[in-house]
PDB file as gemmi writes it, atoms N, CA and C in Angstrom:
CRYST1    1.000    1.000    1.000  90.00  90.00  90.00 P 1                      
ATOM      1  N   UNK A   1      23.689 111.513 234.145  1.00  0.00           N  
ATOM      2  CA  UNK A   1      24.206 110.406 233.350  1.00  0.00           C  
ATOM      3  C   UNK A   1      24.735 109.326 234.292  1.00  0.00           C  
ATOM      4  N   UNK A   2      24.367 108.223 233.755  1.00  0.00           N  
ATOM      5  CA  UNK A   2      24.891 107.012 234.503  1.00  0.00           C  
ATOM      6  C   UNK A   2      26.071 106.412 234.399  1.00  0.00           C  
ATOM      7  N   UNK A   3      27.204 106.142 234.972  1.00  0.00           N  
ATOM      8  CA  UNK A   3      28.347 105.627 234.788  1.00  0.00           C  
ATOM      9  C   UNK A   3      28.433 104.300 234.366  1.00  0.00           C  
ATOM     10  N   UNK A   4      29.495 104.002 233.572  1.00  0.00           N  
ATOM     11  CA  UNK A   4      29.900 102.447 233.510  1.00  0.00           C  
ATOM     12  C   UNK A   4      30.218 102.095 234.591  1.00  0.00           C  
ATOM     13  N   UNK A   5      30.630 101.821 235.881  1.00  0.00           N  
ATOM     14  CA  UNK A   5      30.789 101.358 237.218  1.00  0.00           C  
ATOM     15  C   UNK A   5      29.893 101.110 237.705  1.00  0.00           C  
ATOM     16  N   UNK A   6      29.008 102.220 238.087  1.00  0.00           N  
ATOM     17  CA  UNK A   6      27.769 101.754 238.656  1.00  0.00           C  
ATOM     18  C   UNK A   6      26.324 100.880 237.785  1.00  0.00           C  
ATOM     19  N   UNK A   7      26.846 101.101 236.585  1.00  0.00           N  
ATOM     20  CA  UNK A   7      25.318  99.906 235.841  1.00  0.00           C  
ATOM     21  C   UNK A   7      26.303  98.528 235.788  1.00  0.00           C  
ATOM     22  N   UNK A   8      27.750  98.072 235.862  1.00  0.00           N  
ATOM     23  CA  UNK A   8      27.981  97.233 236.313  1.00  0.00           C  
ATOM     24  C   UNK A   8      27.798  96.809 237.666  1.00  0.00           C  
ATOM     25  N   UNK A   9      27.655  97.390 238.237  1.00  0.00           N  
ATOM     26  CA  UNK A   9      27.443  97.072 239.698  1.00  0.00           C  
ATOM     27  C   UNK A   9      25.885  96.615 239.629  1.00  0.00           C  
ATOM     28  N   UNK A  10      24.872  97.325 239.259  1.00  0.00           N  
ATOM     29  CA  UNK A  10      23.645  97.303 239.341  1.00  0.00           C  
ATOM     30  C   UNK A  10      23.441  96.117 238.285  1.00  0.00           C  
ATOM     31  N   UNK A  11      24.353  95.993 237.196  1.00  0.00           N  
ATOM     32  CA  UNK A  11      23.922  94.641 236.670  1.00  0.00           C  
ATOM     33  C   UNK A  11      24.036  93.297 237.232  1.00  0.00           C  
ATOM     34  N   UNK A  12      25.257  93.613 238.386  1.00  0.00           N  
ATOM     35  CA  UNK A  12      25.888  92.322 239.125  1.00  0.00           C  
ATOM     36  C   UNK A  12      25.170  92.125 240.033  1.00  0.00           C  
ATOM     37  N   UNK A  13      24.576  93.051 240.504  1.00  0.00           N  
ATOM     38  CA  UNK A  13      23.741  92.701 241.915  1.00  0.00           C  
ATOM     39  C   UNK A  13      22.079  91.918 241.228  1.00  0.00           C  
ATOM     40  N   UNK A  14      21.746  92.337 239.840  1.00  0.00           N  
ATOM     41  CA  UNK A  14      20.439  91.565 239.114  1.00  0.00           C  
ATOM     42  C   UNK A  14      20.961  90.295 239.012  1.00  0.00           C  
ATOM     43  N   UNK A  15      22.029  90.010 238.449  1.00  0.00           N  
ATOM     44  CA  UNK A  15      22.551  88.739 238.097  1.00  0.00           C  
ATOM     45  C   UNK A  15      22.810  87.895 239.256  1.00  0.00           C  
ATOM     46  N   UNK A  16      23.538  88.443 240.214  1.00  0.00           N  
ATOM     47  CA  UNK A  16      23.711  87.532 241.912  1.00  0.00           C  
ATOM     48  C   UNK A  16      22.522  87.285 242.420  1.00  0.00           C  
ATOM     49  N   UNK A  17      21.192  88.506 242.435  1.00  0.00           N  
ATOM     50  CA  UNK A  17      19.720  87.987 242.936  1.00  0.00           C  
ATOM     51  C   UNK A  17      18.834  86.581 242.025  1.00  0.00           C  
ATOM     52  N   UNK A  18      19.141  86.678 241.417  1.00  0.00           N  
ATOM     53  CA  UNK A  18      19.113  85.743 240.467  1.00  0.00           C  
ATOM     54  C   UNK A  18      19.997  84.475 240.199  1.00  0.00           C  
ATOM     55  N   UNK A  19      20.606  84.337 241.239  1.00  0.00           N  
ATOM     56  CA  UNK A  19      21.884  83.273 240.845  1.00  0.00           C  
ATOM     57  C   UNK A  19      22.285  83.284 239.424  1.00  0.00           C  
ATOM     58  N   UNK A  20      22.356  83.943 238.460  1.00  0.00           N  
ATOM     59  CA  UNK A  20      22.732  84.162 237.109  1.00  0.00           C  
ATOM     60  C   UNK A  20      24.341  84.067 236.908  1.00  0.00           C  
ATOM     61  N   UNK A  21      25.230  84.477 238.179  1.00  0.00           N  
ATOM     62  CA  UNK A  21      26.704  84.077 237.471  1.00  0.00           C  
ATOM     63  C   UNK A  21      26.958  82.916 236.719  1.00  0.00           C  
ATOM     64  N   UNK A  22      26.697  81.791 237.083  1.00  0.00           N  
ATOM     65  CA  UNK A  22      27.233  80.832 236.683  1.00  0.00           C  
ATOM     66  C   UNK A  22      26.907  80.770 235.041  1.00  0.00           C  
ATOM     67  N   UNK A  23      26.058  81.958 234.845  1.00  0.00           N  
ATOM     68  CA  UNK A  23      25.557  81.394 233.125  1.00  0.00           C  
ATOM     69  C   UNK A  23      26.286  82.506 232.341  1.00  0.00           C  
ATOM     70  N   UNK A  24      26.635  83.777 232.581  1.00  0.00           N  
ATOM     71  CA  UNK A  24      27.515  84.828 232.786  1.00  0.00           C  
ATOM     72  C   UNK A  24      28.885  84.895 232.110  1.00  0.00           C  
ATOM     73  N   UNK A  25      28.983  83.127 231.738  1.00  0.00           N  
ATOM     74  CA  UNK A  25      30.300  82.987 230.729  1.00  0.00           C  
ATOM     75  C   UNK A  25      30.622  84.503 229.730  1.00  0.00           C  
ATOM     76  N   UNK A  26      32.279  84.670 229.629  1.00  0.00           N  
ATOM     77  CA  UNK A  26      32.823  85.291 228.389  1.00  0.00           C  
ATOM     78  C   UNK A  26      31.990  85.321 227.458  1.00  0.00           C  
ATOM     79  N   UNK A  27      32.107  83.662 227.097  1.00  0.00           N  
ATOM     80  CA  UNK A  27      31.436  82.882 225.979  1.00  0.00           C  
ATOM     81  C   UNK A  27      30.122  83.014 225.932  1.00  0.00           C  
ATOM     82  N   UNK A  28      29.485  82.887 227.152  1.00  0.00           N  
ATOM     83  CA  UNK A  28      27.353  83.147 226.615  1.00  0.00           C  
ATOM     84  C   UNK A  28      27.468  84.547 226.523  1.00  0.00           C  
ATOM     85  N   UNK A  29      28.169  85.743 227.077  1.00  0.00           N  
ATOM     86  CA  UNK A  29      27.801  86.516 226.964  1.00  0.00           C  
ATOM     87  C   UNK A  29      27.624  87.617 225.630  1.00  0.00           C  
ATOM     88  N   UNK A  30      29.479  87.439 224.961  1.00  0.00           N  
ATOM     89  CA  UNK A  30      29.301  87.235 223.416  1.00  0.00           C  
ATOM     90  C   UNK A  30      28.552  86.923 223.010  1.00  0.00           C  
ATOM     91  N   UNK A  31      27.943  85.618 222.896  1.00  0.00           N  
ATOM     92  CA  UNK A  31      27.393  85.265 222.246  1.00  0.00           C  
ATOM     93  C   UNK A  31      25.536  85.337 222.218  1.00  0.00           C  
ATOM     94  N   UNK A  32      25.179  86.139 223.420  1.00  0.00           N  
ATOM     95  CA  UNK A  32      24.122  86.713 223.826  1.00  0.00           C  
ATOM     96  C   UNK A  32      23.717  88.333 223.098  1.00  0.00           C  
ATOM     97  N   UNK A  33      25.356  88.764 222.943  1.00  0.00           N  
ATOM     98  CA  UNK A  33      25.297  89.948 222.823  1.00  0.00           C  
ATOM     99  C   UNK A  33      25.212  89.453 220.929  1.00  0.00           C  
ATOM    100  N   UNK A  34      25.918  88.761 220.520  1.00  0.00           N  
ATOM    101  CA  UNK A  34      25.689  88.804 218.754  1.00  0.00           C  
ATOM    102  C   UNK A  34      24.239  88.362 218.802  1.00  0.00           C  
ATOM    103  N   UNK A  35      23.510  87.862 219.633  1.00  0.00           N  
ATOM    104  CA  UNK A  35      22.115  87.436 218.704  1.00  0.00           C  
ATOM    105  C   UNK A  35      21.304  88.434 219.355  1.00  0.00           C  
ATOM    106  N   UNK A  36      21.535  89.792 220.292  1.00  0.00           N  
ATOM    107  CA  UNK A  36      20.887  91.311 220.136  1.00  0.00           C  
ATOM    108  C   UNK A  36      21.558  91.912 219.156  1.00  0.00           C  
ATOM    109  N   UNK A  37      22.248  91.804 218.682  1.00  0.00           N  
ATOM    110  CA  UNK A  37      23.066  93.102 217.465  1.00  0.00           C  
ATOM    111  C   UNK A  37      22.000  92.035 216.227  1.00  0.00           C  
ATOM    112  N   UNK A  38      22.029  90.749 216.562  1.00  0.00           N  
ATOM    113  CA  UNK A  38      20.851  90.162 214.994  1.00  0.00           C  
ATOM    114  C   UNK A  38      19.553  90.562 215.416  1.00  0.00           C  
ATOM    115  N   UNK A  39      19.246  90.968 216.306  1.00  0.00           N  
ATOM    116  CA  UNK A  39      17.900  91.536 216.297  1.00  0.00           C  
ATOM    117  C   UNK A  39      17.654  92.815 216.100  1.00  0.00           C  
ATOM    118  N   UNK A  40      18.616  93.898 216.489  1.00  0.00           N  
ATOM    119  CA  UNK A  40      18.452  95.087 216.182  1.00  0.00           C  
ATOM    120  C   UNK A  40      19.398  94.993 214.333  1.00  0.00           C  
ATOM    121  N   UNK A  41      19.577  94.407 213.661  1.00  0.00           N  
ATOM    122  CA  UNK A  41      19.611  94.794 212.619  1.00  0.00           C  
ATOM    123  C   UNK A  41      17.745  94.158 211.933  1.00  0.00           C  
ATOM    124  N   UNK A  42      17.577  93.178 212.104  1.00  0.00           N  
ATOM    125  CA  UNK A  42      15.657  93.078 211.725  1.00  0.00           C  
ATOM    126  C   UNK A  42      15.115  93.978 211.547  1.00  0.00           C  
ATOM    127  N   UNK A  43      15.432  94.979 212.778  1.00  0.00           N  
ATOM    128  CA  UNK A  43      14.398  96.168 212.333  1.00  0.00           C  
ATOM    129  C   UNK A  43      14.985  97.097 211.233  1.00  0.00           C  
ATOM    130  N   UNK A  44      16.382  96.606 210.580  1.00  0.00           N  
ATOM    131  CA  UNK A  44      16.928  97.612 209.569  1.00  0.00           C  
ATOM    132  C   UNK A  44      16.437  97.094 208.025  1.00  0.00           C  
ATOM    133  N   UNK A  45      16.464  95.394 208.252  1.00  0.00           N  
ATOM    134  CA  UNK A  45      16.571  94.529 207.231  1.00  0.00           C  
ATOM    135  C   UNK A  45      15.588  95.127 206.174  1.00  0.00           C  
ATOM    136  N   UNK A  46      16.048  95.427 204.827  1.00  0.00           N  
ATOM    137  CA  UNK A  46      14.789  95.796 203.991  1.00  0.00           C  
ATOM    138  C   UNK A  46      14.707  96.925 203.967  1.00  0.00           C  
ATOM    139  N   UNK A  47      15.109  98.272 204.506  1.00  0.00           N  
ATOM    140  CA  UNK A  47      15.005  99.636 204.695  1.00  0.00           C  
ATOM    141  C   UNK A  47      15.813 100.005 203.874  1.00  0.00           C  
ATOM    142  N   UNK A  48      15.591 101.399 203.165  1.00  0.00           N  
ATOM    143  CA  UNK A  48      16.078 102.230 202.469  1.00  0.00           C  
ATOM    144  C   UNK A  48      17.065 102.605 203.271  1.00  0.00           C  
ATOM    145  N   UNK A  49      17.837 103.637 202.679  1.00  0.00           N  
ATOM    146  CA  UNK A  49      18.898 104.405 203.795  1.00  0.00           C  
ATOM    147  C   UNK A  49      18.163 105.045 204.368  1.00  0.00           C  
ATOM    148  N   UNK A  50      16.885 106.068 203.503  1.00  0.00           N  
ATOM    149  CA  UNK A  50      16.039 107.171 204.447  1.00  0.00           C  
ATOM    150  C   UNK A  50      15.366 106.512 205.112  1.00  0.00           C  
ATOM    151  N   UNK A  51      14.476 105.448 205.129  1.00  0.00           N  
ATOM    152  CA  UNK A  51      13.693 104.818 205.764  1.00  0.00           C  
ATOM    153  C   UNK A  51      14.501 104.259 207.174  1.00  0.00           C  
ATOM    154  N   UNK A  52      15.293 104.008 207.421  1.00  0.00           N  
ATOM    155  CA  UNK A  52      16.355 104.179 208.229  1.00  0.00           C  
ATOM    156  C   UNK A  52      16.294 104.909 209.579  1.00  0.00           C  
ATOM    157  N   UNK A  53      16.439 106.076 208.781  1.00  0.00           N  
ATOM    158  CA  UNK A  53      16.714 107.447 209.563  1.00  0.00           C  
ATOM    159  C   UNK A  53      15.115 107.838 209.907  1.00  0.00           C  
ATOM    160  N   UNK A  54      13.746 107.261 209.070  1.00  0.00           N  
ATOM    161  CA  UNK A  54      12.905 107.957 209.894  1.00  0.00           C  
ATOM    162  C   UNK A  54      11.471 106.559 210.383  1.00  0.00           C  
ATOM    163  N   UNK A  55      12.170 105.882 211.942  1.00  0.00           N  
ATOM    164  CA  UNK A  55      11.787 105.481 212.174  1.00  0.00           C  
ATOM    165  C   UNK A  55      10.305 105.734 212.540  1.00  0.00           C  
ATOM    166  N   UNK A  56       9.388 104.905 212.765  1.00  0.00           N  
ATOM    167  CA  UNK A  56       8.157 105.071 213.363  1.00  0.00           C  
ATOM    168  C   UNK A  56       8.105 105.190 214.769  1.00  0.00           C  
ATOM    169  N   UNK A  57       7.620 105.858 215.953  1.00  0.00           N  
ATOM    170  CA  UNK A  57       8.539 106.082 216.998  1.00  0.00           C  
ATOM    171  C   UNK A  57       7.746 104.381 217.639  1.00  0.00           C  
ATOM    172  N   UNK A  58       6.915 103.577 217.019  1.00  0.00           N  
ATOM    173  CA  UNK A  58       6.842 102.515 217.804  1.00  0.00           C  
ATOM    174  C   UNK A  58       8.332 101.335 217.379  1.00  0.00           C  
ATOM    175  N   UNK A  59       8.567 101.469 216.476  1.00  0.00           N  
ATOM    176  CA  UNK A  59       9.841 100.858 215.504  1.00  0.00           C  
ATOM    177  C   UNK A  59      10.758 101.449 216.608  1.00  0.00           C  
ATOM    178  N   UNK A  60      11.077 102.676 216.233  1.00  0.00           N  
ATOM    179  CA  UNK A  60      11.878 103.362 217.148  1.00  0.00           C  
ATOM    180  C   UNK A  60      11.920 102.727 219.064  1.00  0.00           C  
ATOM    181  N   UNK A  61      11.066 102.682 219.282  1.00  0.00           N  
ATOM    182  CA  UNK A  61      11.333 102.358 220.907  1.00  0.00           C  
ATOM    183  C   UNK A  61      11.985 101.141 220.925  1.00  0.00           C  
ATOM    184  N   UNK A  62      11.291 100.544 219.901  1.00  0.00           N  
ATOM    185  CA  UNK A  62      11.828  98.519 220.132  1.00  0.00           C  
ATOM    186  C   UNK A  62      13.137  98.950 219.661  1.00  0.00           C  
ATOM    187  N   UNK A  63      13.576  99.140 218.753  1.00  0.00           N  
ATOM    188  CA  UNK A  63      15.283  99.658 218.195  1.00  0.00           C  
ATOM    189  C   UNK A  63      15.816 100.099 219.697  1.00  0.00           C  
ATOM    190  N   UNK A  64      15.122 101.328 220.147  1.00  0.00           N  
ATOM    191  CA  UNK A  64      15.818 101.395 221.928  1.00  0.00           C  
ATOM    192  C   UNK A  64      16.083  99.810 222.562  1.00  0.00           C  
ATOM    193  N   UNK A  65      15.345  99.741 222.750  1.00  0.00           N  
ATOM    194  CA  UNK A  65      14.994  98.235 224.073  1.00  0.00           C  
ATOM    195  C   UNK A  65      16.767  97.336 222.893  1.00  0.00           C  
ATOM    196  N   UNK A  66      16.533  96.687 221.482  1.00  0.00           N  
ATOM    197  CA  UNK A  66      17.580  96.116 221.074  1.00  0.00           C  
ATOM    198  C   UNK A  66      18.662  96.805 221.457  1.00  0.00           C  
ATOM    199  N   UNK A  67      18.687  98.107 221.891  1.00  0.00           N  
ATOM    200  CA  UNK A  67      20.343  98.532 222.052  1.00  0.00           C  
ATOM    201  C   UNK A  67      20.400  98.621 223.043  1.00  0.00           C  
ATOM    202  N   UNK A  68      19.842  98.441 224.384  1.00  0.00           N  
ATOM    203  CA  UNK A  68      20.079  98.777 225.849  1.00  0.00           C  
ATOM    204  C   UNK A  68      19.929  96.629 226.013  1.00  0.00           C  
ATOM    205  N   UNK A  69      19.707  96.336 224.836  1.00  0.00           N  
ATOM    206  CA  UNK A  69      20.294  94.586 225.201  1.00  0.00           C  
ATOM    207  C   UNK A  69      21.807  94.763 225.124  1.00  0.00           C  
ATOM    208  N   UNK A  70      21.944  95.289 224.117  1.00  0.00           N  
ATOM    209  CA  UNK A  70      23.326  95.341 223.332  1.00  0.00           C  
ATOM    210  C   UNK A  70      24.322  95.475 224.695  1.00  0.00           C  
ATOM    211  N   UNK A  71      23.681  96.874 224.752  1.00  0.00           N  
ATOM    212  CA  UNK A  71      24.638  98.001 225.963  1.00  0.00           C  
ATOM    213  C   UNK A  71      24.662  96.938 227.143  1.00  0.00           C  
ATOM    214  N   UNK A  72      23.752  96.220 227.695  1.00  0.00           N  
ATOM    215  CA  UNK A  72      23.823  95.468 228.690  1.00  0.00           C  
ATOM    216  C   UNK A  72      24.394  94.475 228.869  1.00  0.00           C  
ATOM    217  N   UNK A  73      24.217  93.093 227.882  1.00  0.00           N  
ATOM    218  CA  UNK A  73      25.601  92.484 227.564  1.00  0.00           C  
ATOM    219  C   UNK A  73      26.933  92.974 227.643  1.00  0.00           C  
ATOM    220  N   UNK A  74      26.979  93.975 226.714  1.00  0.00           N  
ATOM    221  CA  UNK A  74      28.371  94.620 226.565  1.00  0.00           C  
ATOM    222  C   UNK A  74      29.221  95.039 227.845  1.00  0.00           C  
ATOM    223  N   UNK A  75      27.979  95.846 228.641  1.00  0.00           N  
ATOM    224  CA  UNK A  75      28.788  96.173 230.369  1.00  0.00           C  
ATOM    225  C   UNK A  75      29.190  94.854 230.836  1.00  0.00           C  
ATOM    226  N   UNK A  76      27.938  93.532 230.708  1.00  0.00           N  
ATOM    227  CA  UNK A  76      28.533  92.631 231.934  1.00  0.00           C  
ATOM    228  C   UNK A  76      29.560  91.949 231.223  1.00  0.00           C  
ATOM    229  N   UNK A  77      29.960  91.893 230.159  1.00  0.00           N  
ATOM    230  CA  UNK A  77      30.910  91.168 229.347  1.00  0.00           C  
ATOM    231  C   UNK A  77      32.175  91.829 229.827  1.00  0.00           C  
ATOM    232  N   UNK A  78      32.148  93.217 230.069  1.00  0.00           N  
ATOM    233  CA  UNK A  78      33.539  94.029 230.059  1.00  0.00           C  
ATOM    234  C   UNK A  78      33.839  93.706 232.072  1.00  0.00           C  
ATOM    235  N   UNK A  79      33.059  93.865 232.610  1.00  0.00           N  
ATOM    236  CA  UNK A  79      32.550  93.331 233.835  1.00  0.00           C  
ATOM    237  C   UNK A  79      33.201  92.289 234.425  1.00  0.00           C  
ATOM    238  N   UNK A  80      32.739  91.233 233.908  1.00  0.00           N  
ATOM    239  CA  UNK A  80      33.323  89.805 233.694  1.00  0.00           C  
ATOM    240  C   UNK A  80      34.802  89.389 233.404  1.00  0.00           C  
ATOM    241  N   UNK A  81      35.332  90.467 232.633  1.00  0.00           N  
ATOM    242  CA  UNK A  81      36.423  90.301 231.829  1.00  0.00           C  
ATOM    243  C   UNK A  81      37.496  91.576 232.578  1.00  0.00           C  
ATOM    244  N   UNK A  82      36.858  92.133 233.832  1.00  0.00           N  
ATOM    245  CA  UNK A  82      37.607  93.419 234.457  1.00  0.00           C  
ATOM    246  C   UNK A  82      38.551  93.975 233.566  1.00  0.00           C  
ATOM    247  N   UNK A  83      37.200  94.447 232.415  1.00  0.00           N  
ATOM    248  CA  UNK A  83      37.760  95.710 231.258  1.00  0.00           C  
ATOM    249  C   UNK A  83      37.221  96.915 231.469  1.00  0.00           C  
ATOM    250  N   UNK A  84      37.701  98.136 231.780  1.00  0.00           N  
ATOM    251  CA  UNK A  84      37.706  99.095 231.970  1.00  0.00           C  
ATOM    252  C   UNK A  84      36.952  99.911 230.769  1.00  0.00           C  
ATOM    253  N   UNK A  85      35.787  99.753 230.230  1.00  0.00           N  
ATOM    254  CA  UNK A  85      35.320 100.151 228.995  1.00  0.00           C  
ATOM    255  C   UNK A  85      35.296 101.118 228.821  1.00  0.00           C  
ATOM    256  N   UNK A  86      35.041 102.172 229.679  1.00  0.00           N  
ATOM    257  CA  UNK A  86      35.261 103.690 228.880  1.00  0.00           C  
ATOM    258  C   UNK A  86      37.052 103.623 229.094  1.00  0.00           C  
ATOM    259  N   UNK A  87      37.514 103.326 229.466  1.00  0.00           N  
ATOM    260  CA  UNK A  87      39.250 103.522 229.117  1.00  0.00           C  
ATOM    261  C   UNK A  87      39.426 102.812 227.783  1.00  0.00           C  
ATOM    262  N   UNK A  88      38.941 101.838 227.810  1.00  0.00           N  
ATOM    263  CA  UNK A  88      39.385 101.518 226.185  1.00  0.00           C  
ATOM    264  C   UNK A  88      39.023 101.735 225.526  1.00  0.00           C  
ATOM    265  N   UNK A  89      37.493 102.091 225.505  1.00  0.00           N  
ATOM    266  CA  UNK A  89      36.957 102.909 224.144  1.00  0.00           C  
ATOM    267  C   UNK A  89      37.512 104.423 223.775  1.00  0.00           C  
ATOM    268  N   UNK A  90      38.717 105.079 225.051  1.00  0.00           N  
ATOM    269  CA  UNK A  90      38.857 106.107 224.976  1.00  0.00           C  
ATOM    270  C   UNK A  90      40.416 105.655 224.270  1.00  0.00           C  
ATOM    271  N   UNK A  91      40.928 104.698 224.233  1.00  0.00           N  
ATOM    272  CA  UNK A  91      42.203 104.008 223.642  1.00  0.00           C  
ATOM    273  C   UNK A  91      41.660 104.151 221.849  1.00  0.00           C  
ATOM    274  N   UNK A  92      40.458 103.212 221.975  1.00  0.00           N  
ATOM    275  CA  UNK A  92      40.274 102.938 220.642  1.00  0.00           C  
ATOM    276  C   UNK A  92      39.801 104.000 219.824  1.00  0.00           C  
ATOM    277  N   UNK A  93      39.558 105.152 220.107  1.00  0.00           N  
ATOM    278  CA  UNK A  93      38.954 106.226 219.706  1.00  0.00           C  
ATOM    279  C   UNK A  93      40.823 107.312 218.905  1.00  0.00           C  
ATOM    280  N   UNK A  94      41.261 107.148 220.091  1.00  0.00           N  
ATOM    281  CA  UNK A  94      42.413 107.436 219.726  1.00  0.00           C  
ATOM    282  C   UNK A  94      43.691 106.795 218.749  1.00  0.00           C  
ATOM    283  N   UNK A  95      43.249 105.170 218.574  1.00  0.00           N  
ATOM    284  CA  UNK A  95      43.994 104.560 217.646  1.00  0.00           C  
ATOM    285  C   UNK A  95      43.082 104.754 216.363  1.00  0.00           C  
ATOM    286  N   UNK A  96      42.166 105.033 216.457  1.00  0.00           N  
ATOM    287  CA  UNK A  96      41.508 105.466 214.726  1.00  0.00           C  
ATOM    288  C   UNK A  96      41.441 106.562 214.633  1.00  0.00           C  
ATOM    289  N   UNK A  97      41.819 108.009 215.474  1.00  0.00           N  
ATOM    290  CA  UNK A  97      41.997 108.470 214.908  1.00  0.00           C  
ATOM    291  C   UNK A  97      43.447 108.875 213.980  1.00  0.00           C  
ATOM    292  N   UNK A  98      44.717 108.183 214.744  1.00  0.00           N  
ATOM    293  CA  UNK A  98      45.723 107.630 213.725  1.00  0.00           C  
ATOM    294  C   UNK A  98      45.625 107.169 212.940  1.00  0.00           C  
ATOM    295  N   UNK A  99      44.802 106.199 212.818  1.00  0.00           N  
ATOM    296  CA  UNK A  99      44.803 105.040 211.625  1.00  0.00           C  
ATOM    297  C   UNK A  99      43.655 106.027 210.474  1.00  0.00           C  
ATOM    298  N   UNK A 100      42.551 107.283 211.083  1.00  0.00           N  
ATOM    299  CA  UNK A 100      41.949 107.802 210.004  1.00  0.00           C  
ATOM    300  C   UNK A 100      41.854 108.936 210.226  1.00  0.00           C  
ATOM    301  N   UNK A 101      42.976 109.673 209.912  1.00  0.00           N  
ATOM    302  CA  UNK A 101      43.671 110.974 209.469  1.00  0.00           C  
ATOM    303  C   UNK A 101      42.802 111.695 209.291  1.00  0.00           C  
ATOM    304  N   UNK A 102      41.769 112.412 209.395  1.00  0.00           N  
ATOM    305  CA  UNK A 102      40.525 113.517 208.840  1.00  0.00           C  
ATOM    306  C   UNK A 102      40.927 114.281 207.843  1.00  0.00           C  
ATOM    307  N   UNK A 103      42.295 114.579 207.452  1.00  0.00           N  
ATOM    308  CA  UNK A 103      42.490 115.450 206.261  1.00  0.00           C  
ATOM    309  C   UNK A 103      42.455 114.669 205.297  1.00  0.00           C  
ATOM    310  N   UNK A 104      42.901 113.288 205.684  1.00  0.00           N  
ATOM    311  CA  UNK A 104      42.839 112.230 204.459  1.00  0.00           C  
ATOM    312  C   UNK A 104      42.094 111.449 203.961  1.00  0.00           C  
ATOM    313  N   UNK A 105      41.049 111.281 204.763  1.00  0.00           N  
ATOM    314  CA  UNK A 105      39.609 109.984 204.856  1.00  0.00           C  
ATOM    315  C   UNK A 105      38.354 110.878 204.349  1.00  0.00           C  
ATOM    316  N   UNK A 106      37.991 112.315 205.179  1.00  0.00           N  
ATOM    317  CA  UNK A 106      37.025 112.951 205.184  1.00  0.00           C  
ATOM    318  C   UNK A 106      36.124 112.638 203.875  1.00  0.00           C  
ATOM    319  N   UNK A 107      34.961 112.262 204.073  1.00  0.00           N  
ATOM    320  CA  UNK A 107      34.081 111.953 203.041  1.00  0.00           C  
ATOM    321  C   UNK A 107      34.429 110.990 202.547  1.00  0.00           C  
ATOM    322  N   UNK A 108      35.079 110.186 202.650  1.00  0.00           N  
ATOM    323  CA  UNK A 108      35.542 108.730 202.120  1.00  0.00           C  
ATOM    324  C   UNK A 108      35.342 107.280 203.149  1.00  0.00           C  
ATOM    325  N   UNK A 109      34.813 106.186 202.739  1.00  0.00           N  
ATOM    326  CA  UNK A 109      34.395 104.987 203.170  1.00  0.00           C  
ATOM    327  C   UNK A 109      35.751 104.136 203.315  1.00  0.00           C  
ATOM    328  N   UNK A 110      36.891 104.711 202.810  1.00  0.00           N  
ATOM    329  CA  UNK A 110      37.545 103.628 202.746  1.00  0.00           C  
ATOM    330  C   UNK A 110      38.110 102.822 203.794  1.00  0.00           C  
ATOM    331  N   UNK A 111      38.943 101.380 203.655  1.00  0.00           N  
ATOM    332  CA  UNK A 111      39.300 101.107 204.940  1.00  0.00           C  
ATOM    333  C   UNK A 111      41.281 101.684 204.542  1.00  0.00           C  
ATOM    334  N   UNK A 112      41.351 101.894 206.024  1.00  0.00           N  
ATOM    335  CA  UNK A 112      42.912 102.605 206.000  1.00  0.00           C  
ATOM    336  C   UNK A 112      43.677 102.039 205.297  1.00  0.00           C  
ATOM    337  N   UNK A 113      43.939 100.948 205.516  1.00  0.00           N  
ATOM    338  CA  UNK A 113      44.811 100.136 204.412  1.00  0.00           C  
ATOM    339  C   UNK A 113      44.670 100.268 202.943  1.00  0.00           C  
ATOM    340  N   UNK A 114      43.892 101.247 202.531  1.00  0.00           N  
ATOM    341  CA  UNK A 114      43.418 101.369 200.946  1.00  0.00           C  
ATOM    342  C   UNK A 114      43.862 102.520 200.552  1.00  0.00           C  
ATOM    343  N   UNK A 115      44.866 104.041 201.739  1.00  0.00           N  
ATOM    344  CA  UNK A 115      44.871 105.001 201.446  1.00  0.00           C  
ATOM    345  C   UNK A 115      46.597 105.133 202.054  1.00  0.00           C  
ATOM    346  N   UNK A 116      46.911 104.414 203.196  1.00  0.00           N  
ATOM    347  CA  UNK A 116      48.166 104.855 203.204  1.00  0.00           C  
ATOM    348  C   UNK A 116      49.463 103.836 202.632  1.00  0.00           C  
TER     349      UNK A 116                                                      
END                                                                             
């Protein structure tokens, strides 16, 4: 498995061969990263729930490729922003599970504010 450290690193060194910092903004990168999350929902647009779940594996690969955009933005954004992403996703993992109690949510959609 590949670390978050080192595919930032390996993303920074694509982006420096490339003179790419300067375009590398907070701001483009957000905003690079919302118009891959609008492309990987396209391939949802119109699908059943099951239809969903049983992609075609050519559907399926392109759905890969949209989320390793996603994932890639997302590293150089956290990158950029010297955010420690698996520490905070390991923060945020832990503030929902406060905020969604498993004895109390289980099988339920709701948002927290609707139950406590």
């Amino acid at each position: 498995m590949t670390d978050i450290p080192k595919l930032q690193e390996r993303l920074r060194e694509f982006a420096d061969k490339r003179d790419w910092k300067q375009f590398h903004s907070p701001k483009n990168l957000s905003m690079a990263l919302i118009v891959e999350a609008g492309e990987l929902a396209e391939h949802f647009q119109w699908l059943t729930q099951e239809e969903s779940f049983n992609l075609a594996n050519e559907k399926l690969e392109a759905v890969g490729e949209e989320l390793a955009d996603i994932f890639v933005y997302l590293v150089r954004l956290a990158d950029q922003l010297d955010i420690d992403l698996a520490k905070v996703v390991e923060r945020k993992i832990d503030l929902n599970e406060a905020k969604y109690p498993a004895d109390l949510v289980r099988g339920s959609a709701r948002k927290y504010t609707e139950y406590q």
